[in-house]
N, CA, C and O atoms as CSV, one atom per row, in Angstrom:
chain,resi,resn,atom,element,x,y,z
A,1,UNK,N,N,82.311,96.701,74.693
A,1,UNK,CA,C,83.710,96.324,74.810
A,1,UNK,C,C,83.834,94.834,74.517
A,1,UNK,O,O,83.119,93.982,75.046
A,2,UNK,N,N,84.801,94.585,73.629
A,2,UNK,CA,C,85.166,93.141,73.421
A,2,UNK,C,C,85.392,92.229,75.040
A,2,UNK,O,O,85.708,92.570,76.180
A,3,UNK,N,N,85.059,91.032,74.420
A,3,UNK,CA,C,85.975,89.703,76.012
A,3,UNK,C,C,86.930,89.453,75.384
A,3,UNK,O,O,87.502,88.475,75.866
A,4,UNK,N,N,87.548,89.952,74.294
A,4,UNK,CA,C,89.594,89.706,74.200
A,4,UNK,C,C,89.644,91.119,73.480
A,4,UNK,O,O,88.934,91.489,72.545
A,5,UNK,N,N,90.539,91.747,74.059
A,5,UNK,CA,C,91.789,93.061,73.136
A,5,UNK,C,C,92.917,92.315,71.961
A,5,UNK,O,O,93.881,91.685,72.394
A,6,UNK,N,N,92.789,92.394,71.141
A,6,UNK,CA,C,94.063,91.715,70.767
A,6,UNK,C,C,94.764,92.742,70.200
A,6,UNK,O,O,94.208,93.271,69.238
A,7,UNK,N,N,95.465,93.025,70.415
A,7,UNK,CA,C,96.836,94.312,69.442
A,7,UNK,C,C,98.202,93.074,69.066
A,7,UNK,O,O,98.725,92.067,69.542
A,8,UNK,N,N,98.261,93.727,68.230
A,8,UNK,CA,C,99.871,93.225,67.540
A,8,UNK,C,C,100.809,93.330,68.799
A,8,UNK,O,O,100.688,92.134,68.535
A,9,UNK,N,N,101.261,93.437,69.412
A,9,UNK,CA,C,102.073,93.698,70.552
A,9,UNK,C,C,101.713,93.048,71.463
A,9,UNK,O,O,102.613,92.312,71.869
A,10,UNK,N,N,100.672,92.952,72.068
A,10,UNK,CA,C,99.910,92.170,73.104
A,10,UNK,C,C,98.650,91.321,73.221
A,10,UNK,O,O,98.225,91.142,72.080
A,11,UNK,N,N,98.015,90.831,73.962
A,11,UNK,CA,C,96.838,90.520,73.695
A,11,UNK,C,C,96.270,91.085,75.513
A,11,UNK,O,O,97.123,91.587,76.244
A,12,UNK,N,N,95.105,90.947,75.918
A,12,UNK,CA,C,94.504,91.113,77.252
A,12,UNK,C,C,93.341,90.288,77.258
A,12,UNK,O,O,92.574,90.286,76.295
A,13,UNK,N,N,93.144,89.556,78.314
A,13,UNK,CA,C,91.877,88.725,78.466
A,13,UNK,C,C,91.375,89.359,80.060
A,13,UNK,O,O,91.812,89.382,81.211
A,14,UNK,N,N,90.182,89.834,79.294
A,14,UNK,CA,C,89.424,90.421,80.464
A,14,UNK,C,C,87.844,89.830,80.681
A,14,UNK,O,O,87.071,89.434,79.809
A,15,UNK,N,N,87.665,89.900,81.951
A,15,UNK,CA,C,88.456,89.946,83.027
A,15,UNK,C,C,88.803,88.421,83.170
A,15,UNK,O,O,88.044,87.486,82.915
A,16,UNK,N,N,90.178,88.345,83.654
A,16,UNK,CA,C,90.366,86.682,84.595
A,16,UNK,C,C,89.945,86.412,85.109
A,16,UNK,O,O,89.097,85.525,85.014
A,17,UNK,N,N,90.315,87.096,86.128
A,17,UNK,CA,C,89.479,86.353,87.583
A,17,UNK,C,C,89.038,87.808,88.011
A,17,UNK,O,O,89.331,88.923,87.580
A,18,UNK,N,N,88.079,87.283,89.203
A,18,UNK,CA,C,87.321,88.175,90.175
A,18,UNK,C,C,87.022,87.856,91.068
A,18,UNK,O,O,86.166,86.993,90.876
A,19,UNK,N,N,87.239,88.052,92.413
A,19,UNK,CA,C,87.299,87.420,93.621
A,19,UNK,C,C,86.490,88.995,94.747
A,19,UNK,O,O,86.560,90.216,94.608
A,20,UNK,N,N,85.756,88.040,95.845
A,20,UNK,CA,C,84.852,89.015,96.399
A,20,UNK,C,C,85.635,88.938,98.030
A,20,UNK,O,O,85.733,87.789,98.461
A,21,UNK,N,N,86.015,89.709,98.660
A,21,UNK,CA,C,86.486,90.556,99.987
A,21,UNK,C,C,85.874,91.286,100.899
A,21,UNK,O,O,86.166,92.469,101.075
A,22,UNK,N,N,84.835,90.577,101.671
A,22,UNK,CA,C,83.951,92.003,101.947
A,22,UNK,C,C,83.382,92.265,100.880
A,22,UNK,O,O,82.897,91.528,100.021
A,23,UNK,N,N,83.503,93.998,101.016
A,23,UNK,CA,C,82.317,94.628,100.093
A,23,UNK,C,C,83.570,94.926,99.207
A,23,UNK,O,O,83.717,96.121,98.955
A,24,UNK,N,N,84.713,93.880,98.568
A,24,UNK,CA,C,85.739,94.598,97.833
A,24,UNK,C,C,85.746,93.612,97.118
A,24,UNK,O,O,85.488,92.517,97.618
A,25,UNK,N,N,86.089,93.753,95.543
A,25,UNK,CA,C,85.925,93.078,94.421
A,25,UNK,C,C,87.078,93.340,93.529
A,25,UNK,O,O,87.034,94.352,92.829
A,26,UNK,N,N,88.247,92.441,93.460
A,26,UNK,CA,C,89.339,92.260,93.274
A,26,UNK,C,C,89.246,91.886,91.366
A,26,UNK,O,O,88.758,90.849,90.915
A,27,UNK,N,N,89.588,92.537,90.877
A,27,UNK,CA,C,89.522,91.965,89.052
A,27,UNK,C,C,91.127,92.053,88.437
A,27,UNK,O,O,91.939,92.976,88.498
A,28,UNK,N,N,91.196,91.111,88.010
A,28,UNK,CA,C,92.551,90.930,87.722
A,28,UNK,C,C,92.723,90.710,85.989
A,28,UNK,O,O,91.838,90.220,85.288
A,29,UNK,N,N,93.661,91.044,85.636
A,29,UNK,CA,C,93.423,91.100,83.933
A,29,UNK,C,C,95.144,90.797,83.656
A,29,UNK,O,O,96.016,91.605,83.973
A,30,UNK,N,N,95.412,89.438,82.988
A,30,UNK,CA,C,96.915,89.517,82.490
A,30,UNK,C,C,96.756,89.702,80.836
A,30,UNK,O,O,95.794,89.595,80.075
A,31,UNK,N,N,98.602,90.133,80.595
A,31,UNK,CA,C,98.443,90.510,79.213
A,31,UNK,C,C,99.573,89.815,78.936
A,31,UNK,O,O,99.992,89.333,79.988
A,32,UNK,N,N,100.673,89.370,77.463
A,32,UNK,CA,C,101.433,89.143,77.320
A,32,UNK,C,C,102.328,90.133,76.208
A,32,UNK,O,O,101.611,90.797,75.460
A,33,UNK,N,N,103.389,90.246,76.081
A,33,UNK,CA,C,104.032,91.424,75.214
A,33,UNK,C,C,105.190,90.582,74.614
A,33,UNK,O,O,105.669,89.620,75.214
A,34,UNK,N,N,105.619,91.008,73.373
A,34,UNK,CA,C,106.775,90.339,72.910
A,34,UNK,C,C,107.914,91.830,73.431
A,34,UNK,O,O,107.649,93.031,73.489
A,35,UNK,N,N,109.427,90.942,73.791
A,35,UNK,CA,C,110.395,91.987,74.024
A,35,UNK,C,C,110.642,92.810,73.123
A,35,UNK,O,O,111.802,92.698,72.727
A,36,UNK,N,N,109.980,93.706,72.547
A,36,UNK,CA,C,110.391,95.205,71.665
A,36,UNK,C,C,109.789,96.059,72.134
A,36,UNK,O,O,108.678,96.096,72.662
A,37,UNK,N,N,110.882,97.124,71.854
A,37,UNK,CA,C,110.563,98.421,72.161
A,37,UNK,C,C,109.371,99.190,72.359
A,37,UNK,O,O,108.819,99.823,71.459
A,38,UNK,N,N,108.928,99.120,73.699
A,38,UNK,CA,C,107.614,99.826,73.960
A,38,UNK,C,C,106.519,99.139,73.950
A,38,UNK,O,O,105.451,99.693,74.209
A,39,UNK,N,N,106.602,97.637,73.609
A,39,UNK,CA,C,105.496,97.274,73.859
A,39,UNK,C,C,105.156,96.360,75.386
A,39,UNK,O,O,104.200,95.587,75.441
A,40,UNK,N,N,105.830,96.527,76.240
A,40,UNK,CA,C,105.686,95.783,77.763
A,40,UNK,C,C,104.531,97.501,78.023
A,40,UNK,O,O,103.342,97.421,78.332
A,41,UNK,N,N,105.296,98.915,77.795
A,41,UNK,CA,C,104.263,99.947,77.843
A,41,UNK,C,C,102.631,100.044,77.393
A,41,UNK,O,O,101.626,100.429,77.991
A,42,UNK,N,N,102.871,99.514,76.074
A,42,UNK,CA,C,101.387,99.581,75.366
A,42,UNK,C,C,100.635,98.239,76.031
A,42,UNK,O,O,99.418,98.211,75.853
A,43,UNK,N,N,101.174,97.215,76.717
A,43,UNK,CA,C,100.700,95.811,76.956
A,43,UNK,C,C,99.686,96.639,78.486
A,43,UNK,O,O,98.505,96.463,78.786
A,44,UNK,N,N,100.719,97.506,79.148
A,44,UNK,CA,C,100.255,97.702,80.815
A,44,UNK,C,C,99.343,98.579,80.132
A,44,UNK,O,O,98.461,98.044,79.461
A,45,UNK,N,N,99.383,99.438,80.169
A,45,UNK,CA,C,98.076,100.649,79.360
A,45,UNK,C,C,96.736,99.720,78.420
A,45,UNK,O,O,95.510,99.827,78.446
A,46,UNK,N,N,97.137,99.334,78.086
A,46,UNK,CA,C,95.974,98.119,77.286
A,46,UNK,C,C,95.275,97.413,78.493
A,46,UNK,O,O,94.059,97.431,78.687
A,47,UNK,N,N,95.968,96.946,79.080
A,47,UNK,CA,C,95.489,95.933,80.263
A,47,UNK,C,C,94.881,96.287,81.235
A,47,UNK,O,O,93.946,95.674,81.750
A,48,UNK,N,N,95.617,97.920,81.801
A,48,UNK,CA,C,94.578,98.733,82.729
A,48,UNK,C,C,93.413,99.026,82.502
A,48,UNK,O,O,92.522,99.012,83.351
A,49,UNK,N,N,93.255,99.384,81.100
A,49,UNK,CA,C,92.086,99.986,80.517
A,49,UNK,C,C,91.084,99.131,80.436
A,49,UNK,O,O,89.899,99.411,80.614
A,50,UNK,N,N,91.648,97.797,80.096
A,50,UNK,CA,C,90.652,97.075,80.312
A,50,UNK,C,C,89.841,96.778,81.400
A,50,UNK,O,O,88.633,96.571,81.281
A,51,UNK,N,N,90.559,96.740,82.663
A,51,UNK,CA,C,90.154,96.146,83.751
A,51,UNK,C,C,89.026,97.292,84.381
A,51,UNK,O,O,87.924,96.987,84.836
A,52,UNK,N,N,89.721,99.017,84.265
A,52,UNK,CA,C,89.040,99.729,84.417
A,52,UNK,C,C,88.135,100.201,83.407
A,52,UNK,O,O,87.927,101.414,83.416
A,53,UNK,N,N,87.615,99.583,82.633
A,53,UNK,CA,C,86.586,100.170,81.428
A,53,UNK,C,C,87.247,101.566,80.921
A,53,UNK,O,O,86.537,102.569,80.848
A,54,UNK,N,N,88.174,101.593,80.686
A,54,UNK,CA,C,88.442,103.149,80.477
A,54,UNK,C,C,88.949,103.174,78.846
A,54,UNK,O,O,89.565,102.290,78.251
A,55,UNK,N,N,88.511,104.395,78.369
A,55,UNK,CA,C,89.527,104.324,76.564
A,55,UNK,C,C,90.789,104.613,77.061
A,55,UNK,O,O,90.882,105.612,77.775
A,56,UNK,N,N,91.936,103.847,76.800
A,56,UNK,CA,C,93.445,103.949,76.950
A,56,UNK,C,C,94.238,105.508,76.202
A,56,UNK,O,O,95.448,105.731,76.235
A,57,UNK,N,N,93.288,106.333,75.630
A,57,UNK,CA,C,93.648,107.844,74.597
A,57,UNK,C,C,92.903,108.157,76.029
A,57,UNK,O,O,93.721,107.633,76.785
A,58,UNK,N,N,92.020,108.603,76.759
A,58,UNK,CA,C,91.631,109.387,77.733
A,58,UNK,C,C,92.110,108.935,78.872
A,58,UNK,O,O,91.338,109.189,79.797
A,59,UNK,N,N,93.517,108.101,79.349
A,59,UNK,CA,C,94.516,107.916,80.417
A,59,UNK,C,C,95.263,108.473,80.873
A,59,UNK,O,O,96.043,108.832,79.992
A,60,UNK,N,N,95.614,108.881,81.979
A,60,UNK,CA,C,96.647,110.052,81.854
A,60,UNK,C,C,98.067,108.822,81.695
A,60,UNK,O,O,98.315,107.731,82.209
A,61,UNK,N,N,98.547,109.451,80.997
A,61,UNK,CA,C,100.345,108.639,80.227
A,61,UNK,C,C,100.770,108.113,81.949
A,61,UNK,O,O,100.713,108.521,83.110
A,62,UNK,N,N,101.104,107.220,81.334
A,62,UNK,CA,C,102.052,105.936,82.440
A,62,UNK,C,C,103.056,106.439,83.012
A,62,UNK,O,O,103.396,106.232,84.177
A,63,UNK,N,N,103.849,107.474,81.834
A,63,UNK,CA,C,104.923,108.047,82.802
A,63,UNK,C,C,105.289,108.675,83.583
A,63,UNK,O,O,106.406,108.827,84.080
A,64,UNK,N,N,103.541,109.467,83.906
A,64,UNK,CA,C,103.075,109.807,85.265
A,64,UNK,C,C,103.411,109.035,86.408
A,64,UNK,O,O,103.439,109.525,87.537
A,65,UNK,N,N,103.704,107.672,86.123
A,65,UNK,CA,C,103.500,106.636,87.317
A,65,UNK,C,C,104.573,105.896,87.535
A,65,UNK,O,O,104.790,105.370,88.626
A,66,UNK,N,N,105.539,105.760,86.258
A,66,UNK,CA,C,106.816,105.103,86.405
A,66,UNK,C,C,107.222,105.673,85.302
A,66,UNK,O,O,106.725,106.497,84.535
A,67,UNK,N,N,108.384,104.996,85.357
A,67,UNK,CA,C,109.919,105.741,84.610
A,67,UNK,C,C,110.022,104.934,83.242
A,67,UNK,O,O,110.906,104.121,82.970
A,68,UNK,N,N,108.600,105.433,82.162
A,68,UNK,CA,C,108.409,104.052,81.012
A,68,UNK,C,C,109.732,103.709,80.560
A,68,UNK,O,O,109.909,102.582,80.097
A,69,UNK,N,N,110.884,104.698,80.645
A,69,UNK,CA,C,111.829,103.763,79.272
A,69,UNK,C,C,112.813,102.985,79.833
A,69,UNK,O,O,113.514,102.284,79.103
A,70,UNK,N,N,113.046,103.017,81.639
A,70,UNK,CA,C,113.309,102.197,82.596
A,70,UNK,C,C,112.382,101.060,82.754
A,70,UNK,O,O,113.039,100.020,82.799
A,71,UNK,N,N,111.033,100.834,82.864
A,71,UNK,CA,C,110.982,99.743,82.411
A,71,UNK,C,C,110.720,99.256,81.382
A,71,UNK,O,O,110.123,98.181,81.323
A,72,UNK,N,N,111.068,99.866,80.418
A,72,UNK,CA,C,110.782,99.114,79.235
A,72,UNK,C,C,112.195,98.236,78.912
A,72,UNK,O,O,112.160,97.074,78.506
A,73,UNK,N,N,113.509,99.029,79.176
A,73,UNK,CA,C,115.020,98.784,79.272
A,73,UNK,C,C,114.842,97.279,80.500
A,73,UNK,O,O,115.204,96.154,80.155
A,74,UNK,N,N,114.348,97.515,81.641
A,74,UNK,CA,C,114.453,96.641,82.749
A,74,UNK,C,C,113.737,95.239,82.012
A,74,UNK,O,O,114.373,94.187,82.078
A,75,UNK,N,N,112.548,95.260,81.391
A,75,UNK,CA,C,111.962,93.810,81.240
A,75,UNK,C,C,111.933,93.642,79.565
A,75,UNK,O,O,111.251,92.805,78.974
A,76,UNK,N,N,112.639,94.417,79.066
A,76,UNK,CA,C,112.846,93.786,76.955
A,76,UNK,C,C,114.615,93.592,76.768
A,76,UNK,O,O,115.135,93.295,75.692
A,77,UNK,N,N,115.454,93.854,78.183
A,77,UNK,CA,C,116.856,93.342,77.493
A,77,UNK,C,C,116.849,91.633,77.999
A,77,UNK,O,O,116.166,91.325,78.976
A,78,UNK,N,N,117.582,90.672,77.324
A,78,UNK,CA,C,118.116,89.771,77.722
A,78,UNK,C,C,118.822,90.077,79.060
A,78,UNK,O,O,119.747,90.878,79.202
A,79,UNK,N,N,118.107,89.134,80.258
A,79,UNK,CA,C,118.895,89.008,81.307
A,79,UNK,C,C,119.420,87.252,81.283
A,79,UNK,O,O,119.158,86.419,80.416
A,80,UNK,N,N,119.998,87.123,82.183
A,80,UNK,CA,C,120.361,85.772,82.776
A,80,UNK,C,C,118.981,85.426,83.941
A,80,UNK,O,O,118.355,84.397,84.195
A,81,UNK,N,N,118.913,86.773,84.429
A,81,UNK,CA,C,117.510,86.102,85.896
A,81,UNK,C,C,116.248,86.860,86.003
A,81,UNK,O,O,116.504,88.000,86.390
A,82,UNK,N,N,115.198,86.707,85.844
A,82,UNK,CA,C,114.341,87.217,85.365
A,82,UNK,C,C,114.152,88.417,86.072
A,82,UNK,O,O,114.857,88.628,87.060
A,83,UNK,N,N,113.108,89.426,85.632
A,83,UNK,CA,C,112.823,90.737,86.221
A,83,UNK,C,C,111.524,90.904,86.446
A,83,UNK,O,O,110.727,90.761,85.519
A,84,UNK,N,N,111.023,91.301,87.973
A,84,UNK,CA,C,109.600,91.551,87.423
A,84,UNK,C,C,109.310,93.393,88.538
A,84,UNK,O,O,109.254,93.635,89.743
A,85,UNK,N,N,109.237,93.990,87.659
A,85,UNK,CA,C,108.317,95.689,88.229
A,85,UNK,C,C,107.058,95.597,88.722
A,85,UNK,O,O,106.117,95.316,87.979
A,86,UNK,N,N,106.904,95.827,90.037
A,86,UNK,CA,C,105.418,96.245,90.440
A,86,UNK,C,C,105.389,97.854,90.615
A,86,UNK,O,O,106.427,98.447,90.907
A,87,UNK,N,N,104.314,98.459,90.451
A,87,UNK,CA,C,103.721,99.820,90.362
A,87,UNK,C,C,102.181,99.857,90.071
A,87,UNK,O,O,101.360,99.150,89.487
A,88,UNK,N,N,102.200,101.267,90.907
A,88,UNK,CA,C,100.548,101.428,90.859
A,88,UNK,C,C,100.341,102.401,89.644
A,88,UNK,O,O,101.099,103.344,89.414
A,89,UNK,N,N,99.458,102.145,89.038
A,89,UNK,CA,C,98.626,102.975,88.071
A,89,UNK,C,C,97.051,103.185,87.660
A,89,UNK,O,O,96.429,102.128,87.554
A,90,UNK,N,N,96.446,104.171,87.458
A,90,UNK,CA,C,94.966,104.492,87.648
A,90,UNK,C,C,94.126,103.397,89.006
A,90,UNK,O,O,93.199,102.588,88.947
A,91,UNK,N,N,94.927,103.843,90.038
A,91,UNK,CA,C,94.595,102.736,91.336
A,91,UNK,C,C,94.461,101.510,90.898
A,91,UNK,O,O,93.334,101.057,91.100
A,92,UNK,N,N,95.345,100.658,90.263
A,92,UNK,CA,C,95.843,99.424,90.456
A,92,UNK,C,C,96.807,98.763,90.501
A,92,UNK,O,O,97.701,99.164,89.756
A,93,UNK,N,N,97.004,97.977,91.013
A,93,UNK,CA,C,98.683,97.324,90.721
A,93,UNK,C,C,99.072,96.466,89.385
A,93,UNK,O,O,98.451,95.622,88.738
A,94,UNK,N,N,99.998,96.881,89.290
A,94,UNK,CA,C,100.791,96.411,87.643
A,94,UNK,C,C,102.293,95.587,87.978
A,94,UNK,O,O,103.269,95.992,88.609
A,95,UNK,N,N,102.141,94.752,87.541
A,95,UNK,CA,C,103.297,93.455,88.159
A,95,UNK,C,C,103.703,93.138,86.428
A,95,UNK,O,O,103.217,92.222,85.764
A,96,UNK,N,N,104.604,94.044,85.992
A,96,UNK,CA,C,105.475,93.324,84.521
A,96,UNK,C,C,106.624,92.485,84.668
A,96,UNK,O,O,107.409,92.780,85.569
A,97,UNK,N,N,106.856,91.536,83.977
A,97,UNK,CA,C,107.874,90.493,84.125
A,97,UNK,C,C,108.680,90.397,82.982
A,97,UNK,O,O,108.152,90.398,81.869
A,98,UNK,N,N,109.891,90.315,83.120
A,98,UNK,CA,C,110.588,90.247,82.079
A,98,UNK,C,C,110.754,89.092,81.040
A,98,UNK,O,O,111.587,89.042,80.135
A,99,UNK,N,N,109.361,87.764,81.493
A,99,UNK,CA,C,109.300,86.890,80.914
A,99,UNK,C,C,107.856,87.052,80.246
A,99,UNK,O,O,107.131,86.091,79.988
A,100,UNK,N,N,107.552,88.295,80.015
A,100,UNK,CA,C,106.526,88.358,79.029
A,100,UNK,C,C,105.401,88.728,79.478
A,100,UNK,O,O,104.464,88.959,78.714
A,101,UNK,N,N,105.294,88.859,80.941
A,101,UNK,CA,C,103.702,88.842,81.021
A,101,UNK,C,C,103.357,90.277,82.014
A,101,UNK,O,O,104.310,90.985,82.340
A,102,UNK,N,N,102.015,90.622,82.436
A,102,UNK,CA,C,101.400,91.734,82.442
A,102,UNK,C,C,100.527,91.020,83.147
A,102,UNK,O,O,100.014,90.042,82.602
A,103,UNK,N,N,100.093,91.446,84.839
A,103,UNK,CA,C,99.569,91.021,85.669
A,103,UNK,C,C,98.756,92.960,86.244
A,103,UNK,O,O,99.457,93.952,86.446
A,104,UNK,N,N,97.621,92.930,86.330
A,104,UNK,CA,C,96.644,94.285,86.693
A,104,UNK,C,C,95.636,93.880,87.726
A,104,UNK,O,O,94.544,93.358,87.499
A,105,UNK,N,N,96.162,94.200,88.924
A,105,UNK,CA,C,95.007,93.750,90.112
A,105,UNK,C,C,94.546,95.321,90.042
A,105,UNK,O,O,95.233,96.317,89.817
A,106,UNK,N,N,93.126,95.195,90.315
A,106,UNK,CA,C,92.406,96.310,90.601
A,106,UNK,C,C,91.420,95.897,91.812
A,106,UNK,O,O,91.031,94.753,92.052
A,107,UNK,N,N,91.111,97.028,92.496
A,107,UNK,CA,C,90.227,96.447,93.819
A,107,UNK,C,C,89.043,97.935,93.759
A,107,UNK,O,O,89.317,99.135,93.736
A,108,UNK,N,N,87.772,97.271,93.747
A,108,UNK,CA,C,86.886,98.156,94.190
A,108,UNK,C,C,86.115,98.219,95.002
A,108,UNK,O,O,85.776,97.105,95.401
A,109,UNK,N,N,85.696,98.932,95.420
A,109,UNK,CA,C,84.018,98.614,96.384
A,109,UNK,C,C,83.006,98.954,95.719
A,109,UNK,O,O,82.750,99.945,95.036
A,110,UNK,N,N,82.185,97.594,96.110
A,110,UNK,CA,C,81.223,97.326,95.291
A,110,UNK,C,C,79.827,97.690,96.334
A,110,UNK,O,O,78.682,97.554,95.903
């Protein structure tokens, strides 16, 4: 696996950080997305995958987990005050912002 994803839509730098808890090991992976259609979706799915080593085609679809074209509508229209969605997906948390960015805490025991 690469140390950068880059897609046309997004990029992911994995891992950021990693921080130790006990026997729990926190990996965090941000991504950034330009506002069009569907790509704040392909940015979180890219970014999970990374964090969890997983191929993003053997994921089960996001919209298992949230309402993709709600947030895709919530963080790619022009607001006046920013927006940001948290949700869990393949056991991690996903924090999208309507100012571009893609935040993936994952926690394991190690």
């Amino acid at each position: 696996m690469s140390d950068n994803l880059t897609e046309p839509e997004s990029s992911v730098s994995w891992p950021l950080d990693s921080s130790v808890d006990d026997d729990t090991v926190t990996t965090v992976a941000r991504a950034q997305y330009e506002p069009e259609p569907d790509a704040a979706v392909v940015a979180v799915v890219e970014a999970v995958a990374s964090v969890t080593q997983q191929d993003p085609l053997e994921m089960p679809p996001l919209f298992g987990s949230v309402n993709t074209e709600a947030l895709d509508e919530l963080v790619t229209t022009p607001r006046e005050n920013p927006v940001t969605v948290t949700f869990s997906y393949q056991q991690c948390r996903v924090t999208v912002s309507s100012c571009g960015d893609v935040a993936v805490e994952c926690r394991t025991n190690e």
